[in-house]
C-alpha positions in Angstrom: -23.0 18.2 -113.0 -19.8 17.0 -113.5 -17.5 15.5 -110.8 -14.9 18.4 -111.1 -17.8 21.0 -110.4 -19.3 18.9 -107.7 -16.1 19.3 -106.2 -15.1 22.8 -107.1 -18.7 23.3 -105.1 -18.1 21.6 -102.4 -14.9 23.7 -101.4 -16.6 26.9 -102.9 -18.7 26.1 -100.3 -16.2 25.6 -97.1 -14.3 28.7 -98.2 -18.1 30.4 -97.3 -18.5 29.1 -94.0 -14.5 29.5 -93.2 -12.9 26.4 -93.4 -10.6 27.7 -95.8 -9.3 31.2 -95.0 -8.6 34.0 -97.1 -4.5 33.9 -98.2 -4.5 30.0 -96.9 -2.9 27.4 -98.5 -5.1 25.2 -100.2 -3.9 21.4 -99.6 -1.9 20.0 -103.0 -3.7 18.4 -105.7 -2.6 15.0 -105.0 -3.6 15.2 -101.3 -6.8 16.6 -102.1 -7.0 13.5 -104.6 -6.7 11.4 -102.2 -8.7 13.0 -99.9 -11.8 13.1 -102.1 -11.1 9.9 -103.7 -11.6 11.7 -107.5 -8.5 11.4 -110.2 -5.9 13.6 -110.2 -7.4 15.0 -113.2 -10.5 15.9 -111.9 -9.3 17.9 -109.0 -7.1 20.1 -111.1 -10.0 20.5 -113.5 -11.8 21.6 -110.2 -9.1 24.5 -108.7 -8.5 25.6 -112.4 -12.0 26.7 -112.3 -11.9 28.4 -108.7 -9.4 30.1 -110.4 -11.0 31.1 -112.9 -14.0 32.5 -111.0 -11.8 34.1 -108.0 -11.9 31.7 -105.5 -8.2 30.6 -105.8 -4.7 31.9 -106.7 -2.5 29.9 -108.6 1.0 30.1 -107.8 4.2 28.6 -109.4 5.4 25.1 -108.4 3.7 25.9 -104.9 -0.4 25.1 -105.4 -3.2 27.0 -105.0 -4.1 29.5 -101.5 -7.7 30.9 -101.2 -7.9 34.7 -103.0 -7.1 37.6 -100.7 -10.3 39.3 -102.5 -12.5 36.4 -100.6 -14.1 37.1 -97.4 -16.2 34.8 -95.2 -19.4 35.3 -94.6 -19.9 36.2 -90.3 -22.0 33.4 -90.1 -20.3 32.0 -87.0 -17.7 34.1 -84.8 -15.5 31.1 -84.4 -13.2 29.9 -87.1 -13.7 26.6 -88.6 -9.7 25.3 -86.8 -7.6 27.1 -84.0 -4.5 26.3 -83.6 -2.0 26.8 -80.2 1.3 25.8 -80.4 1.4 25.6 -76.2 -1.4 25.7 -73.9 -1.5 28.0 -71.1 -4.3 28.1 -68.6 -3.8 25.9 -65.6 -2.7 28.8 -63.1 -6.2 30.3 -64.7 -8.2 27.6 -63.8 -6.8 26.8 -60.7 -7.5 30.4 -59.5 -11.2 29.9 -60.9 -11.7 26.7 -58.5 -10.4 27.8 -55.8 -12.8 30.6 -55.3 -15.2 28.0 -55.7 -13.7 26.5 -52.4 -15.6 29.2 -50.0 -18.3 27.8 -48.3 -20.5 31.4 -48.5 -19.9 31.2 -52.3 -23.3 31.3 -54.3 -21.6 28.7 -56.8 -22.8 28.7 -60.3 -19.3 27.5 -61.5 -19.6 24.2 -59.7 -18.6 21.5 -62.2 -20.7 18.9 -60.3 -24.6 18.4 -59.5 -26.1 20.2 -56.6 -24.3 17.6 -53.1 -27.4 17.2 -51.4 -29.1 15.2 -54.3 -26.9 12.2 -54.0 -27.4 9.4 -52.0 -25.5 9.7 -49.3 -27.4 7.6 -46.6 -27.0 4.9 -48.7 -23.9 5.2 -50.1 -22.6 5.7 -46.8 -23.9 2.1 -45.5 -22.2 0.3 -48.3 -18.8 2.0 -47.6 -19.0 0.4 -43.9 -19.8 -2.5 -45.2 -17.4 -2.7 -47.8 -15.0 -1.2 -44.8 -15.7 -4.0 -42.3 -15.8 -7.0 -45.0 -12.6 -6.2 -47.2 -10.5 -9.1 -47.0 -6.6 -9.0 -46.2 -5.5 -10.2 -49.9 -7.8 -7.5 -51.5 -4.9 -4.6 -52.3 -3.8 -7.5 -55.2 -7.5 -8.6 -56.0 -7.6 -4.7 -56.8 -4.4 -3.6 -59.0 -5.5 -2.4 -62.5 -7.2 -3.2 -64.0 -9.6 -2.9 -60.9 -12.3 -5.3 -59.1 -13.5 -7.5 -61.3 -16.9 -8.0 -59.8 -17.2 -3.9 -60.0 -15.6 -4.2 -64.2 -18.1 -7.1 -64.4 -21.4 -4.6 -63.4 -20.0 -2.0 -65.8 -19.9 -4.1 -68.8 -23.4 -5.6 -67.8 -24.6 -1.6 -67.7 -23.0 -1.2 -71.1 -25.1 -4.5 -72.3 -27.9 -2.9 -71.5 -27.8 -0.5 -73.6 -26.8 -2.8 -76.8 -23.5 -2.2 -76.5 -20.9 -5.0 -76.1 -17.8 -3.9 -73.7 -16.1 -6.9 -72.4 -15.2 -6.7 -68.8 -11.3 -7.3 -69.8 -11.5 -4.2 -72.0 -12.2 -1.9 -68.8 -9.9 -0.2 -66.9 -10.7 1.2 -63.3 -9.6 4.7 -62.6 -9.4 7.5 -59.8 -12.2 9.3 -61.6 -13.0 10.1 -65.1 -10.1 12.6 -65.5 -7.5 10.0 -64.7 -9.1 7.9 -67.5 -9.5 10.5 -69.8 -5.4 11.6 -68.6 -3.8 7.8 -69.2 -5.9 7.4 -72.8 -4.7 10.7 -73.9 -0.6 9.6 -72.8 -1.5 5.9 -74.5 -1.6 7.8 -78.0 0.3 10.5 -77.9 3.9 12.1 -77.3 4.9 15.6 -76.6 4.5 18.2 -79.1 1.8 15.9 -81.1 -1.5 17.5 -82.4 -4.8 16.6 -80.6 -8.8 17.7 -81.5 -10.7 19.8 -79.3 -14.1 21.2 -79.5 -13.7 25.1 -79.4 -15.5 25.8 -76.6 -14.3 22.8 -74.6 -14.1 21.3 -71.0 -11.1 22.8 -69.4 -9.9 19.5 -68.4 -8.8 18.8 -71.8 -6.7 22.0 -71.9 -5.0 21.1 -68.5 -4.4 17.7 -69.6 -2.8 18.8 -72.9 -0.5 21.4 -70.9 0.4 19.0 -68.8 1.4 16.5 -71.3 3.1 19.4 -73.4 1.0 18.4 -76.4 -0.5 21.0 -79.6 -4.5 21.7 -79.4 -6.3 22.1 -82.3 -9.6 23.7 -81.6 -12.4 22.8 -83.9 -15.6 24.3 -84.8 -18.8 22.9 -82.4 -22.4 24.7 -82.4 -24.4 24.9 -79.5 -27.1 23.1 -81.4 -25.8 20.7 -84.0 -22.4 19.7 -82.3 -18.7 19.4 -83.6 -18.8 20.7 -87.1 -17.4 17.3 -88.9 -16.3 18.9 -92.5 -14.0 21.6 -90.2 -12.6 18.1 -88.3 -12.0 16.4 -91.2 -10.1 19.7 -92.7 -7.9 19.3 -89.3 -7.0 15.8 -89.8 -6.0 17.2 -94.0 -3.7 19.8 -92.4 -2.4 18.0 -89.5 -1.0 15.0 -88.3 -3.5 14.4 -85.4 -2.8 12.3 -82.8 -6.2 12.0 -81.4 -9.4 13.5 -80.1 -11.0 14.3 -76.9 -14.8 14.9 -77.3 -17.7 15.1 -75.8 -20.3 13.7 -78.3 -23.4 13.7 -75.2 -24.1 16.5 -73.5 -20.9 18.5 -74.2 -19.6 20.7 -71.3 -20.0 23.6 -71.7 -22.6 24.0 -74.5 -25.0 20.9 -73.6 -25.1 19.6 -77.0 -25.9 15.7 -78.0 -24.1 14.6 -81.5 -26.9 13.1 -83.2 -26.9 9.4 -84.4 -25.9 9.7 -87.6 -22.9 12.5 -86.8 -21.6 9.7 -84.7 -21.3 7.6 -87.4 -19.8 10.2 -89.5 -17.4 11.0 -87.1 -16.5 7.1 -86.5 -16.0 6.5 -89.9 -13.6 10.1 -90.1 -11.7 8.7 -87.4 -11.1 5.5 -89.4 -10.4 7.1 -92.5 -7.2 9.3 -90.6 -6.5 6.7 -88.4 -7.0 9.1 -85.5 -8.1 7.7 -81.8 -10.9 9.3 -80.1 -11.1 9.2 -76.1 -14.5 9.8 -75.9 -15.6 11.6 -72.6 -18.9 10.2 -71.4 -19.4 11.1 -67.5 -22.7 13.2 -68.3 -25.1 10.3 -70.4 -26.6 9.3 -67.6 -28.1 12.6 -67.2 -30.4 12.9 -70.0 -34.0 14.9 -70.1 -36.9 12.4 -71.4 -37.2 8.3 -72.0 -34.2 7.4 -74.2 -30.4 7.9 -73.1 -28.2 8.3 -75.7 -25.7 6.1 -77.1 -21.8 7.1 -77.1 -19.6 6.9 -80.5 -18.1 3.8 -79.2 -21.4 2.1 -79.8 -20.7 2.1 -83.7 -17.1 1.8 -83.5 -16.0 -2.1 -84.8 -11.8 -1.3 -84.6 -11.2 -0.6 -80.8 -10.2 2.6 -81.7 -12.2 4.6 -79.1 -11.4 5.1 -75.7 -14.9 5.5 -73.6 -14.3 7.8 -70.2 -16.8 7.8 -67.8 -17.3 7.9 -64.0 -20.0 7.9 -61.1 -18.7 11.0 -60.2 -21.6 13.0 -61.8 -24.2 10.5 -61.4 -24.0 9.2 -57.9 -21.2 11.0 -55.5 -18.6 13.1 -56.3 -16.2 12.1 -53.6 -15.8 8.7 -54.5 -13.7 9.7 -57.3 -14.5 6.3 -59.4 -14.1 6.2 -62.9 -13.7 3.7 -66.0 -12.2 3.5 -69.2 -13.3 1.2 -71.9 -10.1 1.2 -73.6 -10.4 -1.0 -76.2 -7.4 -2.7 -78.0 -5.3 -0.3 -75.7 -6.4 -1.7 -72.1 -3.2 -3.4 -71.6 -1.1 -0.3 -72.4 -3.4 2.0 -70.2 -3.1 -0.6 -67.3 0.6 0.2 -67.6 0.5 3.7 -67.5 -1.5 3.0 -64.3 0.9 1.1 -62.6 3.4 4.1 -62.9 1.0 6.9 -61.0 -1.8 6.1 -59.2 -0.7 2.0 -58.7 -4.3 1.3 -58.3 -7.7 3.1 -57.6 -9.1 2.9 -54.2 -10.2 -0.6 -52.8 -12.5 0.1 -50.2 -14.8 2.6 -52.6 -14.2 0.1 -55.0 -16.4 -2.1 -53.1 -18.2 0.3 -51.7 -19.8 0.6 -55.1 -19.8 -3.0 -55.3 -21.8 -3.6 -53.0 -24.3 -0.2 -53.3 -24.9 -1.4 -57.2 -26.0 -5.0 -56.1 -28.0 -3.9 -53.1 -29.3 -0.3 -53.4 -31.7 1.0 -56.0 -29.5 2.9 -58.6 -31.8 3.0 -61.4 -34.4 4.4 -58.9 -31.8 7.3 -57.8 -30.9 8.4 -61.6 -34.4 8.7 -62.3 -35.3 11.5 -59.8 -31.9 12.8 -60.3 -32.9 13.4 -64.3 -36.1 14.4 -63.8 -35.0 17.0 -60.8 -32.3 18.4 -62.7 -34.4 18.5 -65.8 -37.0 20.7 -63.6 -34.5 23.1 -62.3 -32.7 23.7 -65.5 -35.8 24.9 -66.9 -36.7 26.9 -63.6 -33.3 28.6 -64.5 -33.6 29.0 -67.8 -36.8 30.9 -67.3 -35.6 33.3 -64.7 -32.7 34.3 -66.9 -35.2 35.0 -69.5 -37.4 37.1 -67.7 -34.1 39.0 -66.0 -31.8 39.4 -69.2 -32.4 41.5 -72.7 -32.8 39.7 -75.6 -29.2 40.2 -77.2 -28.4 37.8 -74.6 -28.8 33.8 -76.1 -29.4 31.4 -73.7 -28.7 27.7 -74.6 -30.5 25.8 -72.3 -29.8 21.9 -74.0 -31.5 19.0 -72.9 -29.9 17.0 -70.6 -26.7 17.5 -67.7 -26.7 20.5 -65.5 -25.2 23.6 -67.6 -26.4 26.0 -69.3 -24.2 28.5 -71.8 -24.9 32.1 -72.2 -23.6 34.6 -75.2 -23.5 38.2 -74.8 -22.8 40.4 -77.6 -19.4 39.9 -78.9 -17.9 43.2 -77.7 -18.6 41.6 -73.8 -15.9 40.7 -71.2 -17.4 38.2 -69.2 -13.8 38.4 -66.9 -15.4 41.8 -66.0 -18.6 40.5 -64.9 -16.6 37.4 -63.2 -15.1 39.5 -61.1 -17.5 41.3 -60.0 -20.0 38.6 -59.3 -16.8 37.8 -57.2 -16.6 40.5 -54.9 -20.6 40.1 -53.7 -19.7 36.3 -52.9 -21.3 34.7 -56.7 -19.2 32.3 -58.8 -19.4 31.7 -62.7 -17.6 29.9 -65.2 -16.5 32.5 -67.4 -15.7 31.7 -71.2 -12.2 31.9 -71.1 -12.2 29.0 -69.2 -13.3 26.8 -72.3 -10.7 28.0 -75.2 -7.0 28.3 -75.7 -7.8 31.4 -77.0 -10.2 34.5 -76.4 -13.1 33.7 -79.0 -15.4 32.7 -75.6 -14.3 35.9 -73.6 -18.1 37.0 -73.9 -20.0 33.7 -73.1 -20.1 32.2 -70.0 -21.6 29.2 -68.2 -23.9 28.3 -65.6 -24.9 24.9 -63.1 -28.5 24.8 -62.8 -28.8 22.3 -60.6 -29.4 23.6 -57.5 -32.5 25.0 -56.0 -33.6 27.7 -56.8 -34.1 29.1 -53.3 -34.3 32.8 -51.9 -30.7 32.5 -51.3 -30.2 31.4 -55.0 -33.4 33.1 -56.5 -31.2 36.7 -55.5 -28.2 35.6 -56.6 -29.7 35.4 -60.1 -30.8 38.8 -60.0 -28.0 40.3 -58.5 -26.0 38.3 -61.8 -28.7 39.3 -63.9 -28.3 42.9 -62.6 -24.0 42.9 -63.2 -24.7 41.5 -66.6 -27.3 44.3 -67.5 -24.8 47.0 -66.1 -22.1 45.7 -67.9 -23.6 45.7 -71.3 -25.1 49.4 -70.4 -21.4 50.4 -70.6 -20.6 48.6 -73.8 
């Protein structure tokens, strides 16, 4: 096969699975050129015969658009690139999480593990410690970016794993969000474009509100992760500032990007010249023997931006995180200085001293395998309660788990009413910009599943029955 109709395949192809819409301008010949690295020549040998066969239009000193005649093929209900201009969904969300406030909630939107499976005893002991030995010159032992001995027992985690993260390349944080907040205002300005999944954690949306920056929401599968041919098309039709992903155990759908789409999506990233600021706060969570490596592990230019916390993995109230900011550390400890000056000193030792004394490792392996056992306890009784049009994506790994009802479903409706009899979920318009998750929803598996519990899944189970009895 020639190299022209390799290529007039290979966008025959993305027009079929909606990367290229119907009436949509295709990009120029030059730009596609240099996108595929073929001649000039070649490429225009490739859209005359897409032409030719239907595919594209031709018009007059203004390139090529995809035919009006083509439709794409339903194969996914989520176009390959979203686009909003402005997003709008704090007030949303804030209304969302603070219904998850009341204590006599039944809360399946929680966005953190089940309290009473941390270690508090002992986590507890090392803040009195840390309390009663912290030393009067400490507040300037602590500025960003952070306690050195704390930056020191990161990097040494990190090492562990075969990844080399220099102690001076990490930046402590209040939390993960904070991290994930000062990467994404390192490498970007109002108004510039930034890569999404679609569905995606709504912390990303409120960040980008907040910042008054574009979101480009891009194609991700429950099962196979960010679709990379509909990224790269993003980073062809806009100039992207960066990307905020999740490539382990994505929140909401629970999908791990394998080893090979990391480097794929590494080597995009070089390509475009686009940062990533990878969020990472749920790989310690993972179901079986081998935790997963983050995209920064095959990443040579200091490009990627590594968020993570012990939020997730040890206590939630600590609100300790970390970035591994690469060749932007010094510009991220800036940012720092000008909002939250510094992150706590006495939970900074606090964890200090709980990682040198206390059994962590021991901890995060009943904390996988418990989760692990009640996500499948879950997963079962949804099965056994819900029809079969429901799809249950029940990934390996984290806490979540992401249900899709038929298309025509408002899970606001069933929100709501869960509401009123004192249940919480995460509904789907939580995770999008836009309204392509209105009928999915998601779920936090990691409590017990106790009478209490047990009934609140049937009584959800029962709403969600009702509700597609009237659709």
């Amino acid at each position: 096969m020639a190299k022209y109709e390799q290529l007039a395949s290979q966008i025959r192809q993305q027009i079929e699975s909606g990367i290229w819409r119907a009436g949509e301008k295709m990009p120029s010949l030059r730009k596609q050129a240099a996108h595929s690295g073929m001649s000039l020549m070649t490429v225009m040998h490739a859209y005359q015969q897409l032409e030719s066969q239907g595919w594209l239009v031709a018009h007059p000193r203004s390139g090529y658009t995809v035919a009006e005649s083509i439709r794409i093929s339903p194969q996914s209900h989520n176009a390959a690139v979203e686009t909003a201009e402005a997003v709008d969904i704090n007030s949303f969300i804030f209304d969302v999480l603070q219904a998850c406030r009341k204590p006599y909630m039944i809360n399946f939107a929680f966005a953190y593990p089940d309290p009473n499976l941390y270690p508090r005893h002992q986590v507890n002991k090392s803040l009195m410690h840390a309390a009663r030995s912290i030393p009067v010159s400490n507040a300037l032992d602590n500025l960003p970016p952070g306690n050195d001995t704390l930056r020191a027992m990161i990097a040494q985690r990190y090492a562990a794993k075969g990844i080399s993260i220099a102690p001076d390349e990490i930046v402590i944080t209040a939390g993960a969000l904070e991290a994930l907040n000062l990467s994404l205002q390192a490498v970007t300005r109002p108004g510039d474009w930034v890569v999404v999944e679609s569905p995606t954690f709504y912390g990303a949306l409120q960040s980008l509100e907040r910042l008054g920056l574009k979101a480009l929401s891009v194609r991700t599968d429950p099962k196979t992760g960010l679709d990379l041919t509909s990224l790269e098309r993003a980073f062809q039709s806009h100039s992207v500032k960066a990307c905020w992903l999740m490539t382990n155990h994505q929140n909401p759908l629970g999908f791990t990007l394998t080893e090979p789409k990391k480097r794929q999506l590494i080597s995009l990233l070089n390509k475009y010249q686009v940062a990533l600021i990878e969020d990472d706060v749920y790989s310690e969570l993972y179901a079986g023997n081998e935790q997963p490596l983050p995209a920064k592990a095959f990443d040579a230019s200091g490009n990627v931006m590594l968020c993570s916390s012990f939020s997730k993995s040890l206590v939630a109230g600590f609100r300790i995180g970390w970035v591994a900011a690469g060749k932007r550390a010094t510009d991220i400890q800036k940012l720092q200085l000008m909002s939250t000056l510094t992150t706590s000193v006495p939970i900074q030792l606090a964890l200090v001293d709980y990682l040198s004394t206390r059994n962590y490792e021991h901890h995060l392996r009943q904390l996988r395998r418990t989760l692990d056992k009640r996500k499948k306890a879950m997963c079962r009784l949804l099965t056994q309660m819900l029809p079969p049009d429901v799809e249950i994506e029940p990934a390996e790994g984290s806490y979540f788990v992401w249900l899709r009802l038929p298309v025509t479903s408002d899970t606001m409706a069933i929100y709501t009413q869960a509401l009123a009899e004192n249940i919480t979920i995460a509904p789907g318009k939580m995770f999008s910009p836009g309204k392509q998750f209105n009928h999915c929803l998601r779920l936090n598996t990691s409590f017990e599943l106790d009478e209490s519990h047990t009934d609140a899944i049937r009584r959800l189970a029962e709403i969600i029955n009702q509700h597609l009895e009237q659709q």
